[in-house]
KOLDOFI-416074 format. One record per residue (C-alpha): z, x, y; residue in three letters; residue number from 0. Coordinates in steps of 0.25 Angstrom, whole numbers. Example, Ala and Ser with C-alpha at 12.3 -4.5 7.8 and 13.67 -1.06 7.14 Angstrom:
// residues 2
[[31; 49; -18]; "ALA"; 0]
[[29; 55; -4]; "SER"; 1]
***
This chain:
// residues 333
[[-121; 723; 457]; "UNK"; 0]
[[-128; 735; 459]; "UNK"; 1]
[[-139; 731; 468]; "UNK"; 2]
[[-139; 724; 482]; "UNK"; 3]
[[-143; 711; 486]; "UNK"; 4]
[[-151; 706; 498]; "UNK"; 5]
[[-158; 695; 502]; "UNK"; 6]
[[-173; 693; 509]; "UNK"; 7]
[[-174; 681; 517]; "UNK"; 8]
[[-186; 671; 523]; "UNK"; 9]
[[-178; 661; 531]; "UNK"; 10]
[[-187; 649; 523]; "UNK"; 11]
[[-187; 636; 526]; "UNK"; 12]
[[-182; 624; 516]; "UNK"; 13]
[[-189; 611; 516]; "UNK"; 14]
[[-188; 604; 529]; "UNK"; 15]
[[-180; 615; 536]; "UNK"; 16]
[[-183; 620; 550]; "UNK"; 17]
[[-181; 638; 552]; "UNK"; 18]
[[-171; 637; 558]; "UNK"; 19]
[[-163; 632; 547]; "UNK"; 20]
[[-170; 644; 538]; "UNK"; 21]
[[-165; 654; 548]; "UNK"; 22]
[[-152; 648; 549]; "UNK"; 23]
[[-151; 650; 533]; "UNK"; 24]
[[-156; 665; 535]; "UNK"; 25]
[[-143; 668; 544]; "UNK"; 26]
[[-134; 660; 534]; "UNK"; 27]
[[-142; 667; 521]; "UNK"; 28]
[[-139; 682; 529]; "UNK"; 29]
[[-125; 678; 532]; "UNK"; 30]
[[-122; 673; 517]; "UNK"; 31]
[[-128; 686; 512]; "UNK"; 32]
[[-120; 694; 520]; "UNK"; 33]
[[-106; 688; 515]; "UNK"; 34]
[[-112; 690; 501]; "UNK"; 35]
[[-116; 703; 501]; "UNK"; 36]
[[-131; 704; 502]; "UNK"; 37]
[[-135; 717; 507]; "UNK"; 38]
[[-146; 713; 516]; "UNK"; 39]
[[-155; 699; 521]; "UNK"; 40]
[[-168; 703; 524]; "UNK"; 41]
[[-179; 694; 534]; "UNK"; 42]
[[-192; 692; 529]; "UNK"; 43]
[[-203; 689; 537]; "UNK"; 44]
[[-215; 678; 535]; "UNK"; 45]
[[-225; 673; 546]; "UNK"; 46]
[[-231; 659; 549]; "UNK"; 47]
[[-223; 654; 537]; "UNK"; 48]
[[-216; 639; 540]; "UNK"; 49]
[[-206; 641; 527]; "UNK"; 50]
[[-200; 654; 532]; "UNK"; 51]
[[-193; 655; 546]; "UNK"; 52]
[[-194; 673; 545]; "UNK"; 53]
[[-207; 677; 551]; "UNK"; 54]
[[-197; 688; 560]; "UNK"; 55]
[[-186; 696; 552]; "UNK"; 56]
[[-183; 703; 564]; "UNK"; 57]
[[-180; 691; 572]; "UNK"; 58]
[[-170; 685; 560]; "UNK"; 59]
[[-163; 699; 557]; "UNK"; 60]
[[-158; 701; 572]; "UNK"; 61]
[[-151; 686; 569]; "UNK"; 62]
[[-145; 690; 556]; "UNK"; 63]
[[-141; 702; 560]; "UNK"; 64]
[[-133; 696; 571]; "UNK"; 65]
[[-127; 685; 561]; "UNK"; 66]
[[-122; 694; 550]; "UNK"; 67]
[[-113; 706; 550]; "UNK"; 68]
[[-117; 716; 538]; "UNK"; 69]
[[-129; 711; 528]; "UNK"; 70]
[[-142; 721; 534]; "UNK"; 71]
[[-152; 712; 539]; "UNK"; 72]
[[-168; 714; 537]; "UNK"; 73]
[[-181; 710; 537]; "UNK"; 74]
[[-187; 709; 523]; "UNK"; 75]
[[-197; 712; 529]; "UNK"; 76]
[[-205; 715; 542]; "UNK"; 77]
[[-220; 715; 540]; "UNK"; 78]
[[-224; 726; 546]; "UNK"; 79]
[[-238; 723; 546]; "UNK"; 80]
[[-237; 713; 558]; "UNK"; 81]
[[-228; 723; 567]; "UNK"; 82]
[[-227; 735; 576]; "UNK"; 83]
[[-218; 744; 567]; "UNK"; 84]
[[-213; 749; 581]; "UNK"; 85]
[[-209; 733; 584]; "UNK"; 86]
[[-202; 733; 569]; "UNK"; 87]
[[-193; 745; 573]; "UNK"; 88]
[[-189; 739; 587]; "UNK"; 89]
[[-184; 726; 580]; "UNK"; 90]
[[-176; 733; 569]; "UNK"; 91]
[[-171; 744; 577]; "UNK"; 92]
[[-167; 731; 585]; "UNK"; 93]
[[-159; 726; 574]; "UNK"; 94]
[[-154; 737; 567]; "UNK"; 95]
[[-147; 742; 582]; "UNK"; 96]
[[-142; 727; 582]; "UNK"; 97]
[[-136; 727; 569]; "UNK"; 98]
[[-135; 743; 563]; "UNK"; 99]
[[-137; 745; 548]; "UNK"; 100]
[[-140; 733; 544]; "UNK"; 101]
[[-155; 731; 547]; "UNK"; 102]
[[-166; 732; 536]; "UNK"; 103]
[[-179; 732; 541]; "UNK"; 104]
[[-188; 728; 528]; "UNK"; 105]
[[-204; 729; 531]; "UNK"; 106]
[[-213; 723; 523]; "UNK"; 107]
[[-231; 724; 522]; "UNK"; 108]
[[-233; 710; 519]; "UNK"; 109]
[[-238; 699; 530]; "UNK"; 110]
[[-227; 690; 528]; "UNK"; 111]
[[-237; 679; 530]; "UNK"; 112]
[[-251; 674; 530]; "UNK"; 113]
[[-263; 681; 537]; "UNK"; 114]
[[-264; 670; 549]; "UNK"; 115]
[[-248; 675; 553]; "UNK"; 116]
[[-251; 691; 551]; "UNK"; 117]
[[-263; 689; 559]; "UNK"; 118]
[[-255; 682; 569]; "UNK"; 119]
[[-245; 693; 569]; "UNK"; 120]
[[-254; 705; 570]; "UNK"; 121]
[[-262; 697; 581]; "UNK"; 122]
[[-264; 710; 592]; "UNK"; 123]
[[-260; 720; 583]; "UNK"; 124]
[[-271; 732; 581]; "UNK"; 125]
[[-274; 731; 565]; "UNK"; 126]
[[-279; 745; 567]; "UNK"; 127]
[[-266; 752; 573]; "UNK"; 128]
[[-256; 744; 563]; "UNK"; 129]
[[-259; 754; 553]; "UNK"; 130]
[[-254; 751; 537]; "UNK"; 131]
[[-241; 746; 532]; "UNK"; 132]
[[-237; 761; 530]; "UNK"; 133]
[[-241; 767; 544]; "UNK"; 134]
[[-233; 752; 549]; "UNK"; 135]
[[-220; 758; 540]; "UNK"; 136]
[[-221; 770; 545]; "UNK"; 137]
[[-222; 766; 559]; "UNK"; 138]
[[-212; 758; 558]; "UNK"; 139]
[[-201; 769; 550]; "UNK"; 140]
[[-205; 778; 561]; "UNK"; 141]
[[-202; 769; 572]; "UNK"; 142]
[[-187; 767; 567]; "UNK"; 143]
[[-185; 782; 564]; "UNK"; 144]
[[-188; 784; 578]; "UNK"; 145]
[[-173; 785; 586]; "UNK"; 146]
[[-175; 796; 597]; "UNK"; 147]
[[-184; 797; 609]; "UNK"; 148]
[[-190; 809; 611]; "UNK"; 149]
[[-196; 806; 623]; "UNK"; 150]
[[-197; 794; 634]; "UNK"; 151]
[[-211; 792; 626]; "UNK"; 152]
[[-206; 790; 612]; "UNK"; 153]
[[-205; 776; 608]; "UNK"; 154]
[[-193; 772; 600]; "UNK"; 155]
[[-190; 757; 593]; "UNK"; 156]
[[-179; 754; 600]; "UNK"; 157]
[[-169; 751; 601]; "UNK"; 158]
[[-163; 762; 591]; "UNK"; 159]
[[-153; 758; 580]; "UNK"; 160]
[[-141; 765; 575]; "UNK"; 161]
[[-147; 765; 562]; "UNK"; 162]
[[-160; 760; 559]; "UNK"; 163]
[[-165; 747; 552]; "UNK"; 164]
[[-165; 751; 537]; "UNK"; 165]
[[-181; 749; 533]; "UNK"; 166]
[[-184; 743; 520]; "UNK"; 167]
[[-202; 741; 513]; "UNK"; 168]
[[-203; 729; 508]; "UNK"; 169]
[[-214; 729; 497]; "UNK"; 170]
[[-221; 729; 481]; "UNK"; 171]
[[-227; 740; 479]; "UNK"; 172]
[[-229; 754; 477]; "UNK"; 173]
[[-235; 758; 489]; "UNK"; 174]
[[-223; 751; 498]; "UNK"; 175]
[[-212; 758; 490]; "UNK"; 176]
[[-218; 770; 493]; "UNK"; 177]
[[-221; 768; 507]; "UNK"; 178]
[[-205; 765; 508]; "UNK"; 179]
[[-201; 778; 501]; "UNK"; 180]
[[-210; 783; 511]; "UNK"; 181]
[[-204; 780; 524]; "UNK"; 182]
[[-191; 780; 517]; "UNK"; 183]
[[-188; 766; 518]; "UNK"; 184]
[[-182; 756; 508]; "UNK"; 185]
[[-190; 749; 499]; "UNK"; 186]
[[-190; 734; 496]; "UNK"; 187]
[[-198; 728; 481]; "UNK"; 188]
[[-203; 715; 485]; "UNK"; 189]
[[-200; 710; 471]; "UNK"; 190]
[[-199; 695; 478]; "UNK"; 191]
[[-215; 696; 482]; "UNK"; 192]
[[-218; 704; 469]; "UNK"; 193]
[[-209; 704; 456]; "UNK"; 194]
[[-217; 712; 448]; "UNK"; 195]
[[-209; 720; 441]; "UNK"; 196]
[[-219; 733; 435]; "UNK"; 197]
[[-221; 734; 449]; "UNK"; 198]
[[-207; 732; 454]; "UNK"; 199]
[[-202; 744; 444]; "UNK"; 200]
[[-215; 752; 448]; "UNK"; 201]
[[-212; 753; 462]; "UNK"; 202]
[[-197; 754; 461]; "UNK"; 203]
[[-199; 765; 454]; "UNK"; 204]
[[-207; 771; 463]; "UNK"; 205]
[[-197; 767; 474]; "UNK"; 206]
[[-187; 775; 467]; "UNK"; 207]
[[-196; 788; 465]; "UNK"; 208]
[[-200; 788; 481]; "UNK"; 209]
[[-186; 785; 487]; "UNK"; 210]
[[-170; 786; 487]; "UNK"; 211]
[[-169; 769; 492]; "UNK"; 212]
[[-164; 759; 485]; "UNK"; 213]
[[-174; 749; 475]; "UNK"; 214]
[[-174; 736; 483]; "UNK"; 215]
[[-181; 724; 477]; "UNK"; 216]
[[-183; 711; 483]; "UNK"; 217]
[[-182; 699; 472]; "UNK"; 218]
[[-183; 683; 473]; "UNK"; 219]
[[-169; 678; 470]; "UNK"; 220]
[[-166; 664; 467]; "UNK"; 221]
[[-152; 662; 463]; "UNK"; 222]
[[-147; 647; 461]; "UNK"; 223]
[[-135; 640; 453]; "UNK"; 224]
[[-143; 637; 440]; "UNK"; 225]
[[-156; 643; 435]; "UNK"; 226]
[[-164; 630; 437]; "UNK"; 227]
[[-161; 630; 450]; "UNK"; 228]
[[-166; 644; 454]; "UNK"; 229]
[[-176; 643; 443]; "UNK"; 230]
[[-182; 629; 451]; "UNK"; 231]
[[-182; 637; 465]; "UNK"; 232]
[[-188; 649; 458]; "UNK"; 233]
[[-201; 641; 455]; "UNK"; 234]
[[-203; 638; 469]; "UNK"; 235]
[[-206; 653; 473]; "UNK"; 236]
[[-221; 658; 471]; "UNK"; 237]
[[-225; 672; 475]; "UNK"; 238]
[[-240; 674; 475]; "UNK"; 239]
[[-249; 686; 477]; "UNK"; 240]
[[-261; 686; 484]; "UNK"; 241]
[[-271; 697; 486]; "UNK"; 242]
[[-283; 697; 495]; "UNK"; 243]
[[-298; 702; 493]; "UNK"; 244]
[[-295; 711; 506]; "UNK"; 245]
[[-281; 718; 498]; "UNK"; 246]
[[-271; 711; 503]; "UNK"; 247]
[[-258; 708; 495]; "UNK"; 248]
[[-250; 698; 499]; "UNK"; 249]
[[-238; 689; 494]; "UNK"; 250]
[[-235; 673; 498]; "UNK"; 251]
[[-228; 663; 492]; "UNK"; 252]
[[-237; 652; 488]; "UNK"; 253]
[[-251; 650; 482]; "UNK"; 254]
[[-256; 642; 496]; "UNK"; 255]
[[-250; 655; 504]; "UNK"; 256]
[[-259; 663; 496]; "UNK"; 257]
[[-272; 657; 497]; "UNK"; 258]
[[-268; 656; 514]; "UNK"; 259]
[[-266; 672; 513]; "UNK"; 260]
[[-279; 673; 508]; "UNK"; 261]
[[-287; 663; 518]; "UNK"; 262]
[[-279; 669; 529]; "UNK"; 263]
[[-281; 682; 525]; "UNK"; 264]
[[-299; 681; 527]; "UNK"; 265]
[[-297; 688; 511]; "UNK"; 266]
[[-300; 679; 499]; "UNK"; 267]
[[-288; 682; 487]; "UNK"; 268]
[[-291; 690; 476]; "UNK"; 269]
[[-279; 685; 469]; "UNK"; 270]
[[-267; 677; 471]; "UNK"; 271]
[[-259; 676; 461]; "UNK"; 272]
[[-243; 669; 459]; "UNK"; 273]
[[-234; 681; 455]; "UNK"; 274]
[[-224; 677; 443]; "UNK"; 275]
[[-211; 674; 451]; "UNK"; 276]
[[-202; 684; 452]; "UNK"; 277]
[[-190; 676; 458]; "UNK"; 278]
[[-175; 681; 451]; "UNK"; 279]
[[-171; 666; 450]; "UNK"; 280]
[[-159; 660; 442]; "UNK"; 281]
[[-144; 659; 443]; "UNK"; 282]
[[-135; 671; 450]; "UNK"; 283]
[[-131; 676; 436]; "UNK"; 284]
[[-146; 676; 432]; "UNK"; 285]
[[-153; 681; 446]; "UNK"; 286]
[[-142; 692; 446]; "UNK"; 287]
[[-144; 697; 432]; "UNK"; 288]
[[-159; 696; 435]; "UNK"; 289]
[[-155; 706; 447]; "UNK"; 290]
[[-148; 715; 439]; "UNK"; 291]
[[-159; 716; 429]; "UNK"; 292]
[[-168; 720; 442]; "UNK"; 293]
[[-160; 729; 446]; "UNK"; 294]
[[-157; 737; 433]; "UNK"; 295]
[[-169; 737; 430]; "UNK"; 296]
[[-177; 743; 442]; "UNK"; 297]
[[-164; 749; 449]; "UNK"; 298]
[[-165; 739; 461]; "UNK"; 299]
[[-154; 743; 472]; "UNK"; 300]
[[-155; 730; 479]; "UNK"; 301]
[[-163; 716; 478]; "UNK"; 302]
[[-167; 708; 490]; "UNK"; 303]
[[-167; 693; 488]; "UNK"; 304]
[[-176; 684; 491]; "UNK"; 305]
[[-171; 668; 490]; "UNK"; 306]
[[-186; 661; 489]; "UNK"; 307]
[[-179; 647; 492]; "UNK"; 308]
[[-183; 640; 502]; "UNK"; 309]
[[-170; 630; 501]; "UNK"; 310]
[[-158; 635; 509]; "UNK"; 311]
[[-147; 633; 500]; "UNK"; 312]
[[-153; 637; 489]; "UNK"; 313]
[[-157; 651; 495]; "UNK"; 314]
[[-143; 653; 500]; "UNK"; 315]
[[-136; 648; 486]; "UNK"; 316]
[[-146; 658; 478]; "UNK"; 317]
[[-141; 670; 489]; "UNK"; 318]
[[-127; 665; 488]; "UNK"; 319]
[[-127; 665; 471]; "UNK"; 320]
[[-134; 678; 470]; "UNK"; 321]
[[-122; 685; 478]; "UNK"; 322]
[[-112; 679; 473]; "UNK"; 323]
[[-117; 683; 458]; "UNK"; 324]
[[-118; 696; 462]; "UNK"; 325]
[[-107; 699; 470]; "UNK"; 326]
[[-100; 694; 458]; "UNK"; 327]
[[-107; 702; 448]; "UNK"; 328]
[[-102; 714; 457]; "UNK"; 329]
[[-89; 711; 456]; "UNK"; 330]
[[-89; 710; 441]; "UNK"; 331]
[[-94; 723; 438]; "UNK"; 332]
***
């Protein structure tokens, strides 16, 4: 295998399943992908959202971090949109000093969440001094670059770590990968929220011509026993794109969630639209070979996974499968 495997992670709740059983499946999902070689489990983060028990990355990380001894432990990712970069640099300068060289801090530009809940969140915050995405990135880069006083009136994120949180975009587009290039940070391919694949050779191309880092795409992975099975638990995963008369772009996971976005929002939809599935779903042998395709084809160096089951054992059994395929293809070569 010439390409590493992570895993993205949403703590979602099965039928008739309380979040502190999701949560407890989160520690045991992180510890089994230690022990089978997953390079890294990444935290993602959704406000006011009953099915998923992840609204703070942060708070989950620190807990992993403390369970498990070597997989690096993230947030896929932070939406900076909500947050004082300089409060993002505390928490994960935090971390990383708790737990050196194994932090990732993934940032990402979407809501991760309705209007009612961003409004809610950005209660108190002055619109006007936020500045855009960009200026938030860069503000936030620079607080973490910062590791020296050089005066009693220089303000620092403490506390300083030996080696700072390693800082990942999160994105699907041409203007994200090049805003990463920019600051020198790695770049993630949101392939799990957009599987179009002009657009996914255009921009890892780009990638490639702006920086030295590694091609990292996120992919939905369903991975069970037979093909009917993962083809049965593929068909219950819809991604749908909505776009708003005042610009905005957004991503949500069911036709009622879009047309909420959009009432929430104050801005009639231009156009909501089901995007084809792009879920990699079948049995080990077929989602690995459909991996290796991927990864001939546009020179991916790693892929995070993304599980979108909801049902416990079966979200473990398809992490557990596609491992063990792998890891047995490894040895083979």
């Amino acid at each position: 295998m010439s390409y590493r495997i992570s895993l993205l992670d949403k703590s979602p709740l099965g039928a008739g399943e309380t979040a502190d059983q999701a949560l407890a499946r989160t520690l045991t999902l992180a510890q089994q992908a230690e022990a089978l070689g997953y390079h890294r489990l990444w935290i993602a983060e959704h406000h006011n959202t009953p099915q998923l028990a992840s609204p703070s990355p942060e708070v989950v990380i620190g807990w992993l971090l403390g369970q498990t001894k070597r997989i690096r432990i993230g947030s896929g990712g932070v939406m900076l949109q909500h947050y004082s970069p300089y409060k993002v640099a505390e928490n994960f300068n935090l971390l990383a000093s708790l737990a050196p060289g194994r932090v990732d801090l993934g940032v990402g530009k979407a809501p991760g969440g309705l209007p009612h809940s961003t409004r809610a969140l950005q209660q108190g915050v002055h619109a006007d001094e936020k500045g855009t995405f960009a200026d938030q990135l860069a503000q936030l880069d620079n607080w973490l670059a910062q590791t020296r006083a050089e005066s009693s009136d220089t303000v620092l994120a403490t506390p300083i770590p030996p080696q700072r949180p390693d800082g990942f975009l999160l994105g699907a587009s041409l203007e994200s990968a090049e805003l990463a290039a920019r600051l020198d940070w790695n770049f993630v391919f949101a392939a799990h929220l957009n599987g179009d694949r002009q657009l996914l050779r255009e921009v890892i191309s780009r990638w490639r011509a702006l920086s030295l880092r590694d091609a990292i795409v996120a992919v939905q992975v369903i991975v069970a026993a037979d093909a009917a099975q993962a083809s049965e638990l593929a068909a219950q995963v819809e991604v749908w794109g909505v776009r708003l008369a005042n610009g905005q772009r957004v991503t949500v996971a069911s036709r009622p969630q879009a047309d909420d976005f959009a009432r929430q929002a104050g801005s009639p939809a231009v156009e909501i639209v089901r995007r084809e599935s792009s879920v990699i779903a079948g049995t080990a042998s077929q989602v690995c070979a459909q991996l290796d395709s991927l990864h001939q084809d546009y020179g991916i160096n790693e892929f995070i996974i993304d599980t979108p089951v909801a049902e416990g054992a079966a979200r473990l059994a398809s992490v557990r499968l596609l491992a063990q395929a792998l890891n047995r293809a490894e040895v083979l070569l």
